[in-house]
N, C-alpha and C positions, 0 to 999 in steps of 0.2 A: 782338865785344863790342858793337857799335852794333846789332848786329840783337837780340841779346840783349834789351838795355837797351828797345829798340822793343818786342819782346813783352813785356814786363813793363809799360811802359805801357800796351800796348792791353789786356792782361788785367786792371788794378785798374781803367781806363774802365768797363769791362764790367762789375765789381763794382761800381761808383758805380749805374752804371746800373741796378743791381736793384736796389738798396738798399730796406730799408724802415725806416720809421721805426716805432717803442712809443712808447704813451702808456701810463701805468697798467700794471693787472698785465701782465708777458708771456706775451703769448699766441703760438699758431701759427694760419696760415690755413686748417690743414687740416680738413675735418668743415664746412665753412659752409654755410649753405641761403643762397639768393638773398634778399635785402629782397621782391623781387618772389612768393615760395615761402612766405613766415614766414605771412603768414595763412592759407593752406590750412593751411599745418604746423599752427598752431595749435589749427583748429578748433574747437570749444567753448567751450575753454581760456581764463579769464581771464588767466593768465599761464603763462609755459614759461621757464627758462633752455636759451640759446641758442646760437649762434657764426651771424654774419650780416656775407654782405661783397654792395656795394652799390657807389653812384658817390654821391658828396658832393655834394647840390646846393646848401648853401646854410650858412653859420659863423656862429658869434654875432660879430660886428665889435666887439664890447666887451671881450672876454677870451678867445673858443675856449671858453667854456662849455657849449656846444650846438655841434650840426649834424643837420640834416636831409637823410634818406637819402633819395633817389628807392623808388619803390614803380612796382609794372608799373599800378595803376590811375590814375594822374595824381596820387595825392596824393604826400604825402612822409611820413616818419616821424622823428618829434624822436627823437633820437641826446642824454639827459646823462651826465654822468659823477658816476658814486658816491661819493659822501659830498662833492661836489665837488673831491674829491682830484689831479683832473688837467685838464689843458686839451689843446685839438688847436689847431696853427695856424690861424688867422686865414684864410688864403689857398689852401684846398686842397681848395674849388671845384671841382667834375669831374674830383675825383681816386676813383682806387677805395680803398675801406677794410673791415677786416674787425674786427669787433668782436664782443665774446664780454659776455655778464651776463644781464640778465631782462627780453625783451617784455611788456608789459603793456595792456594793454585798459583804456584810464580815460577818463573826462569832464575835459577840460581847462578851467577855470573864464573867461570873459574875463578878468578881473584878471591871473591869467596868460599870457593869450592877449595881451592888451596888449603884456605884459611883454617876452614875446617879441618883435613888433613893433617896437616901443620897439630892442632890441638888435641889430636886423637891421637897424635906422638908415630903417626907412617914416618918413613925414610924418605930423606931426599929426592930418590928415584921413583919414587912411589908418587911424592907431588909433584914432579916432575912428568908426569905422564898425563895429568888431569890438562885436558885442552880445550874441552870442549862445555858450556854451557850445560848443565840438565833442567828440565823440565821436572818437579816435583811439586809434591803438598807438602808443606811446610805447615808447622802452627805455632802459635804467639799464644803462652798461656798465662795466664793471672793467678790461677794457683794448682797446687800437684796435690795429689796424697803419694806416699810413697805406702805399701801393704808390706 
């Protein structure tokens, strides 16, 4: 009975241990192109719906409104959620995630670009420097896994 009891805890650890967390619609992780693949994928393409799993570099510290995904060129890619209907923790930082909705190609305006700033807790001087428009991919997702 004690050995019994023993595997049944070491098997729901092991389930703990993969767990994943949904935000938003459920999704599955299967079919995803790498954050680092979506712009080849894209090519031309002002926009494409997707499925894109990546490593989390960086949360909105104000709500889990945003997150930015590592990309293979050094940038990152703003990661929001649609219609702002859901949020992701705060704290999940260099975690991997797979997210399904619609890459897009846009001009981010500073005012936004602040904004963001502002939410990710930089210094004054620091949003104070952002003057200039970027040109980035952006994505709108409908739902996350968090791994």
């Amino acid at each position: 009975m004690k050995n019994l009891l023993t595997l049944l805890l070491c098997l729901s650890l092991v389930g703990y241990a993969q767990a994943q967390e949904h935000f938003g619609k459920k999704i599955s992780d299967s079919g995803a192109v790498t954050a680092a693949a979506l712009p080849t994928k894209m090519g031309t393409k002002e926009a494409m719906k997707t499925k894109v799993t990546g490593t989390v570099e960086s949360v909105c510290q104000a709500k889990g409104c945003w997150m930015k995904v590592k990309m293979d060129n050094g940038e990152s890619m703003r990661v929001t959620f649609k219609d702002y209907g859901f949020f992701v923790p705060k704290d999940i930082a260099g975690k991997t995630v797979v997210f399904e909705g619609e890459a897009k190609k846009s001009v981010t305006p500073v005012s936004e670009l602040r904004h963001y700033a502002e939410d990710a807790g930089k210094s004054k001087e620091e949003i104070a420097k952002i003057t200039e428009p970027k040109n980035e991919l952006a994505f709108v997702a409908d739902g996350v896994i968090v791994k």
